[in-house]
PDB file with SEQRES, HELIX, SHEET and CRYST1 records, atoms N, CA, C and O in Angstrom:
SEQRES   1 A   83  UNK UNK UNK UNK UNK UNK UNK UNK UNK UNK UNK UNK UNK          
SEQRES   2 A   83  UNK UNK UNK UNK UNK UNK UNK UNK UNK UNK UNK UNK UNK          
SEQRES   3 A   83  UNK UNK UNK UNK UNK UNK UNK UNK UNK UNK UNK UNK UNK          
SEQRES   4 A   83  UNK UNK UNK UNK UNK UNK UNK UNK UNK UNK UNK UNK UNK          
SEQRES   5 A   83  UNK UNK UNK UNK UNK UNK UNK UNK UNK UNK UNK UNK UNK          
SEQRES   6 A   83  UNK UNK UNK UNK UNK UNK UNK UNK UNK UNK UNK UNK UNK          
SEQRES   7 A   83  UNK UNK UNK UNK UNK                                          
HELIX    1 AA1 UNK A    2  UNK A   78  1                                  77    
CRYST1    1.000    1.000    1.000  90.00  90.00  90.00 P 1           1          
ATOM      1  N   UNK A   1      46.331   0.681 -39.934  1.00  0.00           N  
ATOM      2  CA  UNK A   1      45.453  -0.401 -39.524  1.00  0.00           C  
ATOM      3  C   UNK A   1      45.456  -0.549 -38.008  1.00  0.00           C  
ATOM      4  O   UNK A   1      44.315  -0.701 -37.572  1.00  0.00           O  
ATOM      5  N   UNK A   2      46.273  -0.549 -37.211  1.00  0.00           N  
ATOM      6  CA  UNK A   2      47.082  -1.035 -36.186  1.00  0.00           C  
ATOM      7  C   UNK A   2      45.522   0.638 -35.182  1.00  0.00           C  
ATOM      8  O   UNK A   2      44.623   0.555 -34.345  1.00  0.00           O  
ATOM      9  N   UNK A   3      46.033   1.610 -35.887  1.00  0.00           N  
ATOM     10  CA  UNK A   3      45.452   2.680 -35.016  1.00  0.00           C  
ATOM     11  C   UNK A   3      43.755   2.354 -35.233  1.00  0.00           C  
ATOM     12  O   UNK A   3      42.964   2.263 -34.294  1.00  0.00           O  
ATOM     13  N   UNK A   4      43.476   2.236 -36.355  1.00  0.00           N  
ATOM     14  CA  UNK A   4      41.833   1.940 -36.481  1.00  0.00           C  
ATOM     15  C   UNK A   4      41.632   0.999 -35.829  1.00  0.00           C  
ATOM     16  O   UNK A   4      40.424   0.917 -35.607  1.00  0.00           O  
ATOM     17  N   UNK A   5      42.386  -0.074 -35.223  1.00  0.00           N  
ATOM     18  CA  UNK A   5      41.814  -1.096 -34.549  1.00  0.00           C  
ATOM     19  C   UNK A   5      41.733  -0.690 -32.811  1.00  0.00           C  
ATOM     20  O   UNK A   5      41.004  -1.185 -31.951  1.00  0.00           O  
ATOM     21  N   UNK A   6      42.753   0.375 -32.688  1.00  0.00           N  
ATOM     22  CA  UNK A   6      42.946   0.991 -31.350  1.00  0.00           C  
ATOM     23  C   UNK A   6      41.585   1.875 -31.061  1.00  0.00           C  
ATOM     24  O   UNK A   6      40.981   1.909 -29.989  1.00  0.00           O  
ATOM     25  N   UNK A   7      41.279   2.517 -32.157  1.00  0.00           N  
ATOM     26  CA  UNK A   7      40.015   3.286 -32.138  1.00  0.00           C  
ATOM     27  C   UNK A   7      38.608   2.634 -31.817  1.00  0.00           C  
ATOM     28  O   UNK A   7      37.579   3.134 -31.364  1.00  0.00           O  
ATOM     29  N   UNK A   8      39.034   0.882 -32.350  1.00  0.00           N  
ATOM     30  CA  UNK A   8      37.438   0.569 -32.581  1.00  0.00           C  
ATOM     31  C   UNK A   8      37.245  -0.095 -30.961  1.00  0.00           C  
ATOM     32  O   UNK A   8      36.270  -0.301 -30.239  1.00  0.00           O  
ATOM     33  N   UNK A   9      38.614  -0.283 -30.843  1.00  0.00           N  
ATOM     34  CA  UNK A   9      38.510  -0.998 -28.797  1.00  0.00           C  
ATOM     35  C   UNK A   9      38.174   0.332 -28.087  1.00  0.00           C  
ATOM     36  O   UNK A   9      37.211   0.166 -27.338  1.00  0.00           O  
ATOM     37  N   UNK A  10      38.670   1.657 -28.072  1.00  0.00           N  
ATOM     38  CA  UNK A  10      38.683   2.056 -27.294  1.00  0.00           C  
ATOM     39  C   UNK A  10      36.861   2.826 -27.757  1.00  0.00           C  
ATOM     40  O   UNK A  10      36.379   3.516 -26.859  1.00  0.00           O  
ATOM     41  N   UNK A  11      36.229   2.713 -28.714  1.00  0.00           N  
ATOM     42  CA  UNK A  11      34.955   3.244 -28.635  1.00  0.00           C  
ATOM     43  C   UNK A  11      34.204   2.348 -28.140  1.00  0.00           C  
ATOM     44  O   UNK A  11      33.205   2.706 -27.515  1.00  0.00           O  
ATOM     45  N   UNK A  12      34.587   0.584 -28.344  1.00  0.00           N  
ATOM     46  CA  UNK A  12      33.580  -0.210 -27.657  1.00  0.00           C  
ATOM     47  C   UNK A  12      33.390  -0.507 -26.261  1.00  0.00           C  
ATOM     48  O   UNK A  12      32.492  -0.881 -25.507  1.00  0.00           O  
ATOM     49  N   UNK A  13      35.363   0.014 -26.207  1.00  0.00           N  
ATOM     50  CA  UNK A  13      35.061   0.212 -24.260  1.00  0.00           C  
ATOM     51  C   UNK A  13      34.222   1.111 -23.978  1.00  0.00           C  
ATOM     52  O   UNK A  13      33.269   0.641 -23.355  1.00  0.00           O  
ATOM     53  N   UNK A  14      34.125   2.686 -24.242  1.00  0.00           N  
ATOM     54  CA  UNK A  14      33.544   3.879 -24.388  1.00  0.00           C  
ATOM     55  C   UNK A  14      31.921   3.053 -24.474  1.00  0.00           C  
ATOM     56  O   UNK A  14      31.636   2.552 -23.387  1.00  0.00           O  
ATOM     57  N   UNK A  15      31.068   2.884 -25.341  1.00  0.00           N  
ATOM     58  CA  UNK A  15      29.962   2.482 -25.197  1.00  0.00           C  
ATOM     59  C   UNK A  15      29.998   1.390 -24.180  1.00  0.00           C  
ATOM     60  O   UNK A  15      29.131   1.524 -23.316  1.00  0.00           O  
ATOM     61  N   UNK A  16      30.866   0.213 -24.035  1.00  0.00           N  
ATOM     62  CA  UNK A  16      30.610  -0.491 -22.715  1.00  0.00           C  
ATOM     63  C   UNK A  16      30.305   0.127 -21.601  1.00  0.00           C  
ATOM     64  O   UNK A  16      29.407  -0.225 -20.836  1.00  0.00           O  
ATOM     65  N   UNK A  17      31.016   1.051 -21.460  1.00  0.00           N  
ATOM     66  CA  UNK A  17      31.051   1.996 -19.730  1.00  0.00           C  
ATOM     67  C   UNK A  17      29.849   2.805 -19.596  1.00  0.00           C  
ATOM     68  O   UNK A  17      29.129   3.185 -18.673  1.00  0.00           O  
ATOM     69  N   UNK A  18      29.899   2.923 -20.831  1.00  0.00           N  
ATOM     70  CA  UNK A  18      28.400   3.971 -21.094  1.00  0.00           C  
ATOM     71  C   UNK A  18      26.997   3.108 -21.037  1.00  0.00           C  
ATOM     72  O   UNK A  18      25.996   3.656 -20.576  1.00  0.00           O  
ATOM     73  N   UNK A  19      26.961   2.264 -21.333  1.00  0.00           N  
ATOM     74  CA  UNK A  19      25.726   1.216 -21.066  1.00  0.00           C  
ATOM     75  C   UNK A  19      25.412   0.780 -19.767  1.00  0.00           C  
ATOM     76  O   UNK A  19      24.269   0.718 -19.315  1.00  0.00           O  
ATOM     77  N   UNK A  20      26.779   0.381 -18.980  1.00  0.00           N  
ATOM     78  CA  UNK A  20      27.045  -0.335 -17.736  1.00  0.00           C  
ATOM     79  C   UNK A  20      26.545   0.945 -16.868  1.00  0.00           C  
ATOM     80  O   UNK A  20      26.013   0.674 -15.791  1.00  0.00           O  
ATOM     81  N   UNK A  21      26.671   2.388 -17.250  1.00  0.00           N  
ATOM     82  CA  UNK A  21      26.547   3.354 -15.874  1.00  0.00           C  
ATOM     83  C   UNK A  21      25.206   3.247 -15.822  1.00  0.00           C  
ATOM     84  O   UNK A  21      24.489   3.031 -14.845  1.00  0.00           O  
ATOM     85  N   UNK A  22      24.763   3.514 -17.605  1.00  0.00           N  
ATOM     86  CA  UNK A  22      23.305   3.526 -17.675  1.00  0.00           C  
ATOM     87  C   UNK A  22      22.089   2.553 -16.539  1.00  0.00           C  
ATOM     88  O   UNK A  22      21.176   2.908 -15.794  1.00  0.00           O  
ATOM     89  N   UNK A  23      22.867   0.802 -17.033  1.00  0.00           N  
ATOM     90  CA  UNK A  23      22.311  -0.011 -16.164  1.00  0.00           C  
ATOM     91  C   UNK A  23      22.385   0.147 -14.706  1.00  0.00           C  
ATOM     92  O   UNK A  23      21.397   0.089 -13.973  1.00  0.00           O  
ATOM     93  N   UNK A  24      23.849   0.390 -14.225  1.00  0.00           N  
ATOM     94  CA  UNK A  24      23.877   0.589 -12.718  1.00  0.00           C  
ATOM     95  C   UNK A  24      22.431   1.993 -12.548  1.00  0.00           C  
ATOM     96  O   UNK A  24      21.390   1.794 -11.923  1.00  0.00           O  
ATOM     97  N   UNK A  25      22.711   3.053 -13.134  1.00  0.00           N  
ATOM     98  CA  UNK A  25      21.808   4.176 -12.674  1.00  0.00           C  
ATOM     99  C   UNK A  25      20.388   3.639 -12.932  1.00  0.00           C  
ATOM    100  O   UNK A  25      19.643   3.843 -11.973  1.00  0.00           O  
ATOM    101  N   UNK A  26      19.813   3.003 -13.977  1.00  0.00           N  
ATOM    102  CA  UNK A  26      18.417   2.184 -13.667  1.00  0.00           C  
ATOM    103  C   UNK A  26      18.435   1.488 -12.755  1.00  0.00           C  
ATOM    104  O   UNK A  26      17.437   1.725 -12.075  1.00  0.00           O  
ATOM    105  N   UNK A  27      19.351   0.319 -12.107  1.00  0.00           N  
ATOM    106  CA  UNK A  27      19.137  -0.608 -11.063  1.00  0.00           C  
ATOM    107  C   UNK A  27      18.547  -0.060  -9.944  1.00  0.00           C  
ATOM    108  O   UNK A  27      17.527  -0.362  -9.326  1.00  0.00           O  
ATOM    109  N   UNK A  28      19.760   1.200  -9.730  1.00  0.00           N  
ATOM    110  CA  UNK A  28      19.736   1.925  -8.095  1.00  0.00           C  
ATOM    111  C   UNK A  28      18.004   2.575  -8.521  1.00  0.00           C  
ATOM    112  O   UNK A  28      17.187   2.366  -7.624  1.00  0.00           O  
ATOM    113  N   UNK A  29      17.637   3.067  -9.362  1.00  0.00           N  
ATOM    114  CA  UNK A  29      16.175   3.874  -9.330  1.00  0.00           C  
ATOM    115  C   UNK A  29      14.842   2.910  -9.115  1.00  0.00           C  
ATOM    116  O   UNK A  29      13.705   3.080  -8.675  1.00  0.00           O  
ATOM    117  N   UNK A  30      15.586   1.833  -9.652  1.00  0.00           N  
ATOM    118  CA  UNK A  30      14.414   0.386  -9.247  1.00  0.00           C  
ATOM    119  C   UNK A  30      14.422   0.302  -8.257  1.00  0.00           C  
ATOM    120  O   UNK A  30      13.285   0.414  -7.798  1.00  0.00           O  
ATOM    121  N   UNK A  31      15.469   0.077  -7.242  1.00  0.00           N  
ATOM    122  CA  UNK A  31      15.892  -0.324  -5.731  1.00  0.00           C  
ATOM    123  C   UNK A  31      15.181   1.101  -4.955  1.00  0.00           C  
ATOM    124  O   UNK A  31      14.465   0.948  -3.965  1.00  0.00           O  
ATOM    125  N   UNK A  32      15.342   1.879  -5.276  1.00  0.00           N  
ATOM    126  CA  UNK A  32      14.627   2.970  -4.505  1.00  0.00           C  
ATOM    127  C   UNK A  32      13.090   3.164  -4.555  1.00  0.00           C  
ATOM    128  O   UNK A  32      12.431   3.567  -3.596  1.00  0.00           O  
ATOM    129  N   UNK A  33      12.549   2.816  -5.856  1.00  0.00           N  
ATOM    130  CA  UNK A  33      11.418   2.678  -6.414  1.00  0.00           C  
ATOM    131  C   UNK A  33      10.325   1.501  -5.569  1.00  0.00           C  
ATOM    132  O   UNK A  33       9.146   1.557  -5.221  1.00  0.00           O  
ATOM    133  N   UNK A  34      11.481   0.382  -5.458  1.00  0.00           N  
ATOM    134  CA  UNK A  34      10.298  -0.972  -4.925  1.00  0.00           C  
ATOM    135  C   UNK A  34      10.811  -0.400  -3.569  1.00  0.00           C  
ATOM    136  O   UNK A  34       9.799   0.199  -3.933  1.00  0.00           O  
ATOM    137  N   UNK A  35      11.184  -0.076  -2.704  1.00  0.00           N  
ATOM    138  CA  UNK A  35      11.648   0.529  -1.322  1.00  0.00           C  
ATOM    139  C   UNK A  35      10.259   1.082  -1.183  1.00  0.00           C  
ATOM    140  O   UNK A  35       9.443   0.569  -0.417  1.00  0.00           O  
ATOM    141  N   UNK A  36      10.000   2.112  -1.915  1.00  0.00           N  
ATOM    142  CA  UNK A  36       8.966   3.430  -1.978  1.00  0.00           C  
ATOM    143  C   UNK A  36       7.679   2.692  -1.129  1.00  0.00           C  
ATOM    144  O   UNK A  36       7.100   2.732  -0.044  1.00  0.00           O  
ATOM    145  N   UNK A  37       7.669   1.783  -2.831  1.00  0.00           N  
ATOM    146  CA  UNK A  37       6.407   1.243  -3.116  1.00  0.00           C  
ATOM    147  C   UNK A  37       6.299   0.411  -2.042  1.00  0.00           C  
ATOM    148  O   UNK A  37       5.235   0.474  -1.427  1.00  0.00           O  
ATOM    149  N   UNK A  38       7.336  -0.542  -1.565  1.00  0.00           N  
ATOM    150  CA  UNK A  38       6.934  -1.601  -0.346  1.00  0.00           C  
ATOM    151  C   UNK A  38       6.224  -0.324   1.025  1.00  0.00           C  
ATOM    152  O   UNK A  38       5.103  -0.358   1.531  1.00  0.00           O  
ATOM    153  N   UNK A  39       7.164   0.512   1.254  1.00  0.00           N  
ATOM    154  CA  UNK A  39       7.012   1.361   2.092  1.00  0.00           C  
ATOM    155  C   UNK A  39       5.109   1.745   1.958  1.00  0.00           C  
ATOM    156  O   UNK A  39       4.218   1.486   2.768  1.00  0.00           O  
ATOM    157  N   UNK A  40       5.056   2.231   1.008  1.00  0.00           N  
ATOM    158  CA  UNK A  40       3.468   2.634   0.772  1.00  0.00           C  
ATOM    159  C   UNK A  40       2.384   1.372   1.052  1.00  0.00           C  
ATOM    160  O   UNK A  40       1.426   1.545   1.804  1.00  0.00           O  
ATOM    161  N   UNK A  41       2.492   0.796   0.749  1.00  0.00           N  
ATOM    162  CA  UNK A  41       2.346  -0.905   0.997  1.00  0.00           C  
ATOM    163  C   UNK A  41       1.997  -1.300   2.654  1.00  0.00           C  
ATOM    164  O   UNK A  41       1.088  -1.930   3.195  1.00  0.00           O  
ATOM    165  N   UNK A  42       2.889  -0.776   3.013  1.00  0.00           N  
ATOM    166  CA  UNK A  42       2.933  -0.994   4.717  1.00  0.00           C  
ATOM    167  C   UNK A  42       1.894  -0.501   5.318  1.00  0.00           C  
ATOM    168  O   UNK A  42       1.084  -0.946   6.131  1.00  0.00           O  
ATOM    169  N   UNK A  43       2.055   0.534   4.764  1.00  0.00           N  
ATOM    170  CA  UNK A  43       1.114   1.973   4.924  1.00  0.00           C  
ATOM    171  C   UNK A  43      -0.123   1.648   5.148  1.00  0.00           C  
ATOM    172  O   UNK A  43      -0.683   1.355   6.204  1.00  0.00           O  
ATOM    173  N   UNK A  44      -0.652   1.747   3.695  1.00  0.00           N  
ATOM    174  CA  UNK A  44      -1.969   1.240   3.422  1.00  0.00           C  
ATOM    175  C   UNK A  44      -2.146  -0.110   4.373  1.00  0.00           C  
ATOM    176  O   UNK A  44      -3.167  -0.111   5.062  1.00  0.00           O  
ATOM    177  N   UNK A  45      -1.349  -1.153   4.476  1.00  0.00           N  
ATOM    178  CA  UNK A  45      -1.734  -2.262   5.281  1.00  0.00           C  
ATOM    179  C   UNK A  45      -2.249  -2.149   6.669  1.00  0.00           C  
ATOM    180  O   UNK A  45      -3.064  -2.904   7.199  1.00  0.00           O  
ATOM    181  N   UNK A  46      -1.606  -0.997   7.250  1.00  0.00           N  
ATOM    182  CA  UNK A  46      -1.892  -0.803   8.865  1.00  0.00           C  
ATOM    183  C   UNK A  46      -2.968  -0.149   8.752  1.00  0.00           C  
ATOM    184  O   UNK A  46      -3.769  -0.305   9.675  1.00  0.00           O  
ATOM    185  N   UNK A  47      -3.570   1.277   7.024  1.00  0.00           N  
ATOM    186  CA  UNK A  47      -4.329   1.749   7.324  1.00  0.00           C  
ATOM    187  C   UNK A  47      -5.684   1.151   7.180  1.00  0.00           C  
ATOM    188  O   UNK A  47      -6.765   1.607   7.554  1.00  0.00           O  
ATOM    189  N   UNK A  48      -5.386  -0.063   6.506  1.00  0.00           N  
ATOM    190  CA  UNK A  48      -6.852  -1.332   6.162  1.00  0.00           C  
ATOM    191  C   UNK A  48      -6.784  -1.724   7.714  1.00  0.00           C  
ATOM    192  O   UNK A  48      -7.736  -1.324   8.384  1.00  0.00           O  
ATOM    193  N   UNK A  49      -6.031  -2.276   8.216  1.00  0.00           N  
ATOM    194  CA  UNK A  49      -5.857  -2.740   9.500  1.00  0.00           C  
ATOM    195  C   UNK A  49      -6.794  -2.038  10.548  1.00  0.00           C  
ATOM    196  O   UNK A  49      -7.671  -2.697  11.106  1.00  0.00           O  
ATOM    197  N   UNK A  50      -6.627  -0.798  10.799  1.00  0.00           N  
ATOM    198  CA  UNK A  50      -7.307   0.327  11.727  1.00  0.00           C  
ATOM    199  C   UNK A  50      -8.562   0.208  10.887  1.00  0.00           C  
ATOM    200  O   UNK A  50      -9.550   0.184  11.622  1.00  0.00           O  
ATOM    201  N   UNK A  51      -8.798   0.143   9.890  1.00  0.00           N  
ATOM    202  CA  UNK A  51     -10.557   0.585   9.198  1.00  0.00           C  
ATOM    203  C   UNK A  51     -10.855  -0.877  10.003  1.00  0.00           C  
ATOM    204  O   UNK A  51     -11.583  -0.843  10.995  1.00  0.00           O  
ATOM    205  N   UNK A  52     -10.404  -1.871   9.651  1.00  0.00           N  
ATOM    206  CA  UNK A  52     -11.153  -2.826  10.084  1.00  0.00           C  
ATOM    207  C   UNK A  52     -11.583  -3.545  11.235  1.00  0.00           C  
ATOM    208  O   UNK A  52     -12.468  -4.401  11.265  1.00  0.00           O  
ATOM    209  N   UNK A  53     -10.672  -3.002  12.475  1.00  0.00           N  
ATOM    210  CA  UNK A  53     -10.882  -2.827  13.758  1.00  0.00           C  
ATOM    211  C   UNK A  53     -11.798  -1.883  14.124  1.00  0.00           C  
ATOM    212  O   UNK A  53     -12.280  -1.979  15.252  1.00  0.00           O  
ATOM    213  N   UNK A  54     -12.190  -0.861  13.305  1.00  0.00           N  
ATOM    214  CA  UNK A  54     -12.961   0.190  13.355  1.00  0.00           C  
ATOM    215  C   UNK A  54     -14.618  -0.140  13.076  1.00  0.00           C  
ATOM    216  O   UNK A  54     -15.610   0.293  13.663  1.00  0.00           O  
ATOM    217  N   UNK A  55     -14.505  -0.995  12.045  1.00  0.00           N  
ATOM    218  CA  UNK A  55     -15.485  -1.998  11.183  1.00  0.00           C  
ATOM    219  C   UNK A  55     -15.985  -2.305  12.422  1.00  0.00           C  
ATOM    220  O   UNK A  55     -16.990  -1.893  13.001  1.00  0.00           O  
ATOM    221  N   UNK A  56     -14.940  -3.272  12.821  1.00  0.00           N  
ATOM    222  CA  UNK A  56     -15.741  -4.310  13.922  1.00  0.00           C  
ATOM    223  C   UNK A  56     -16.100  -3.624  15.369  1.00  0.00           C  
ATOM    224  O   UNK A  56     -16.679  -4.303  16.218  1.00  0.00           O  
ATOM    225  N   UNK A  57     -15.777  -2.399  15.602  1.00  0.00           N  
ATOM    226  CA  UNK A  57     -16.405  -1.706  16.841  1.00  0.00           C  
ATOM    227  C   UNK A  57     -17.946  -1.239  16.228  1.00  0.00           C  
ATOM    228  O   UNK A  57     -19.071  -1.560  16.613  1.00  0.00           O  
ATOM    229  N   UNK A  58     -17.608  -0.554  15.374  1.00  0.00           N  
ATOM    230  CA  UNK A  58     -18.824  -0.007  14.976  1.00  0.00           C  
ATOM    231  C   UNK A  58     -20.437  -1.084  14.993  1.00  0.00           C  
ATOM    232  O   UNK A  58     -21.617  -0.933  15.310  1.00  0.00           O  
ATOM    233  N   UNK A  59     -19.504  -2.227  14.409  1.00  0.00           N  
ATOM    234  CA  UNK A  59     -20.660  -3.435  14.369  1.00  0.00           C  
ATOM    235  C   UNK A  59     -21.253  -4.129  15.674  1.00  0.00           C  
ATOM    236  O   UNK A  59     -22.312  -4.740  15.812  1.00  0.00           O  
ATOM    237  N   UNK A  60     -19.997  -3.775  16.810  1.00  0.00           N  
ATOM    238  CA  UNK A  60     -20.521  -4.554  17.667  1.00  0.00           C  
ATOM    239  C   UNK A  60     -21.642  -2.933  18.648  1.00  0.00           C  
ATOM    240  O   UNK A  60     -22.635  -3.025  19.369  1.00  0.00           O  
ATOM    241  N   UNK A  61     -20.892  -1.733  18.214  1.00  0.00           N  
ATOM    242  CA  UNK A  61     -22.056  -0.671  18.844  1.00  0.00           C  
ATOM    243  C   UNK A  61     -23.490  -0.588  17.861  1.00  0.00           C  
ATOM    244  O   UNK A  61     -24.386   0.009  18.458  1.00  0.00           O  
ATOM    245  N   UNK A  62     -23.837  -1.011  16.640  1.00  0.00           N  
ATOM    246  CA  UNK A  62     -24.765  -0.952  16.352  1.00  0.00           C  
ATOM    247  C   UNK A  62     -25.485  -2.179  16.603  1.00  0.00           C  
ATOM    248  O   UNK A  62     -26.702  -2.080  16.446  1.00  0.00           O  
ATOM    249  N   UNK A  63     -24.937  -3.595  17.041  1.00  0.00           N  
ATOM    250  CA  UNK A  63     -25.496  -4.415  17.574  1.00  0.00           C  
ATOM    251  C   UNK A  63     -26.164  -4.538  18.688  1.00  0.00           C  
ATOM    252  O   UNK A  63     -27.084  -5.336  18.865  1.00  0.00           O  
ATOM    253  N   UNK A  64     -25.590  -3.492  19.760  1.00  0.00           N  
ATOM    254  CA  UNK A  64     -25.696  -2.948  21.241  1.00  0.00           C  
ATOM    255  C   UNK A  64     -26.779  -1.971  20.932  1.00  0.00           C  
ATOM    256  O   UNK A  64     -27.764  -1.820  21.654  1.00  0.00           O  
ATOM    257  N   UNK A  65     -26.538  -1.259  19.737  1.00  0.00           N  
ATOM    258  CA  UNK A  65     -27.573   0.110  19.328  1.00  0.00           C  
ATOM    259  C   UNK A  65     -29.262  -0.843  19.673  1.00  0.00           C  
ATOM    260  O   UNK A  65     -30.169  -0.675  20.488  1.00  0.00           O  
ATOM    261  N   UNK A  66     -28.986  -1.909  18.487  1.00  0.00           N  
ATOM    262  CA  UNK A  66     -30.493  -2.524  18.501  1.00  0.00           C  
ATOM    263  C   UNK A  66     -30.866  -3.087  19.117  1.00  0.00           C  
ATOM    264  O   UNK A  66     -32.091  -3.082  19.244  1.00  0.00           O  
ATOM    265  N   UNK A  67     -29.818  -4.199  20.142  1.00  0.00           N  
ATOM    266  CA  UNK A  67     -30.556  -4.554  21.344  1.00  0.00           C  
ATOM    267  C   UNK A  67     -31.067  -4.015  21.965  1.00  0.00           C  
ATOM    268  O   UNK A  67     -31.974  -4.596  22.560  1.00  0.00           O  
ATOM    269  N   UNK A  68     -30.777  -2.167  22.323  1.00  0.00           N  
ATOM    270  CA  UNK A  68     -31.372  -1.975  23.288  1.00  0.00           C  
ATOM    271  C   UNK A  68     -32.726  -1.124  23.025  1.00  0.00           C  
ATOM    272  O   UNK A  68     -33.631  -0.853  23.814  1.00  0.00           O  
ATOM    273  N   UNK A  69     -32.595  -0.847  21.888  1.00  0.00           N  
ATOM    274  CA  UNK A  69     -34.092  -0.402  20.778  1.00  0.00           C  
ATOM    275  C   UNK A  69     -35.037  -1.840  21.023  1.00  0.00           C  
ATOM    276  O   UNK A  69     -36.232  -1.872  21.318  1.00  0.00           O  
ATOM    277  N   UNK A  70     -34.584  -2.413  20.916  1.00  0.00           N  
ATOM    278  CA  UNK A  70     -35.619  -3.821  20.964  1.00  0.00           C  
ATOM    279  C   UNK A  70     -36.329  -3.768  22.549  1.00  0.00           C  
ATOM    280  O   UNK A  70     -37.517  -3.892  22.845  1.00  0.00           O  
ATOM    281  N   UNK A  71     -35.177  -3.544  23.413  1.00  0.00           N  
ATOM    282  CA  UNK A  71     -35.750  -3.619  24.717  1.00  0.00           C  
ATOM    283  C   UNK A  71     -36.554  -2.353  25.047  1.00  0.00           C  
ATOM    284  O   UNK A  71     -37.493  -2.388  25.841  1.00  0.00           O  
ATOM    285  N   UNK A  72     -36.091  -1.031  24.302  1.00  0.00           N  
ATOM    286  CA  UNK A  72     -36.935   0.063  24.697  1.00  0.00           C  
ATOM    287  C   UNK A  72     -38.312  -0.406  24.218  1.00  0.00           C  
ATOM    288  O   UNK A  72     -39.218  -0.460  25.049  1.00  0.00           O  
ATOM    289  N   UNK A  73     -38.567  -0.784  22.811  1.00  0.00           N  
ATOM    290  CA  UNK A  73     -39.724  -1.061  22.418  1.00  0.00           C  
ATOM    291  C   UNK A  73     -40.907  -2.275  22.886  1.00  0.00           C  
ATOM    292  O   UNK A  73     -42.101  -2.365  22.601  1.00  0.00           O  
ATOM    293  N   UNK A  74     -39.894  -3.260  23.835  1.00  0.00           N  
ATOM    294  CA  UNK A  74     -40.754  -3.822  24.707  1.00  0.00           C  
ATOM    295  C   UNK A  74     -41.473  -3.587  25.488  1.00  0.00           C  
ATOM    296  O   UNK A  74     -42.606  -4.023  25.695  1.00  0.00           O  
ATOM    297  N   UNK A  75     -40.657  -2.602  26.190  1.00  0.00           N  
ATOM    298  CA  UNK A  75     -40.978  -1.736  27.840  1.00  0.00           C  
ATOM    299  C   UNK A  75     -42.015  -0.341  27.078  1.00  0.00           C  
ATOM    300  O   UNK A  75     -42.794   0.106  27.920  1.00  0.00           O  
ATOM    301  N   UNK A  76     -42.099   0.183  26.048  1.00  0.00           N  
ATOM    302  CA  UNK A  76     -43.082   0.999  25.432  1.00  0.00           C  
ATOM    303  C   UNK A  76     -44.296   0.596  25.334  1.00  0.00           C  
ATOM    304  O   UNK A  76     -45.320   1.243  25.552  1.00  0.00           O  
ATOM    305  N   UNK A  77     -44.150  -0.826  24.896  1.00  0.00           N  
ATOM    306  CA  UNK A  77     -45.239  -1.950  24.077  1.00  0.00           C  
ATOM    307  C   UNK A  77     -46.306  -2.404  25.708  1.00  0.00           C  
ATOM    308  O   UNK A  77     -47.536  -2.445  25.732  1.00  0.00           O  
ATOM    309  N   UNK A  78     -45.470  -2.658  26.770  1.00  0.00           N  
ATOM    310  CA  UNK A  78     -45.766  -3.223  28.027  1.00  0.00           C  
ATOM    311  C   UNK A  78     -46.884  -1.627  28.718  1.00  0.00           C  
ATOM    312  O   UNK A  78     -47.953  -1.505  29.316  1.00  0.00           O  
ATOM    313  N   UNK A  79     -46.101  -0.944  28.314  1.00  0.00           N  
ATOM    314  CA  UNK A  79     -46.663   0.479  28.900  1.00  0.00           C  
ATOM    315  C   UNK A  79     -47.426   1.070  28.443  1.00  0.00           C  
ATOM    316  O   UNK A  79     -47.694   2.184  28.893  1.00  0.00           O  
ATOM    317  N   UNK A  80     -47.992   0.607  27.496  1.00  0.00           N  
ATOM    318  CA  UNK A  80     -49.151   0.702  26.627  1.00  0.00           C  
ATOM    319  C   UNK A  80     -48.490   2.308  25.222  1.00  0.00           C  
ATOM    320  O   UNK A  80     -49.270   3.050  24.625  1.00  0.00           O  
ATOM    321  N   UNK A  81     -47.186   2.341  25.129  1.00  0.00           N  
ATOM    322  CA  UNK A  81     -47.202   3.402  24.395  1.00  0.00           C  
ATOM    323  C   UNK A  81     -46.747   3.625  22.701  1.00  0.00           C  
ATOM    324  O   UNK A  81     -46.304   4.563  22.038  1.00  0.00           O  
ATOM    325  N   UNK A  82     -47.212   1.895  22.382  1.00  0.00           N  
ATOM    326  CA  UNK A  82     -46.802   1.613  21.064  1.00  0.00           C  
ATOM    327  C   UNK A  82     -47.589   0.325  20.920  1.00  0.00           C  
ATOM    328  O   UNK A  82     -47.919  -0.472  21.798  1.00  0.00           O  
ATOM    329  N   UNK A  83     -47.771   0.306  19.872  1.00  0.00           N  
ATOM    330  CA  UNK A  83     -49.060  -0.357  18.984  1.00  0.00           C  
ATOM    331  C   UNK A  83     -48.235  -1.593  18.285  1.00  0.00           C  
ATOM    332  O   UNK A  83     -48.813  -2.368  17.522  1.00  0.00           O  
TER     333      UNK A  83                                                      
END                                                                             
């Protein structure tokens, strides 16, 4: 009796240790995982960042584009070379 009871502690330690590595080795793959992902995160943030500074040049050169289409087409219009 005495030994079957020695057997049944030392297999539940055995699966304890064995569960616990399991959990530690998932934790650390999570911790590396949201690292990744924050990291990628960053990423993409600076690369929205640059599009949208990019956005707003572009908008203010096609704003510049048509002002000065407007003014060519005045000075055409004045010069008799548009209707």
């Amino acid at each position: 009796m005495e030994e079957r009871k020695k057997r049944i502690v030392v297999g539940v330690t055995v699966a304890a240790v064995i569960l616990l590595a399991f959990l530690l080795i998932f934790w650390i793959y999570q911790l590396i995982a949201i690292g990744s992902r924050n990291a990628r995160i960053e990423e993409l943030n600076a690369q929205i960042e640059q599009i949208e500074a990019e956005n707003e040049l572009l908008d203010k050169e096609s704003e510049e584009y048509k002002n000065n289409m407007l003014w060519l087409e005045i000075a055409a219009r004045e010069l008799g070379m548009r209707r």
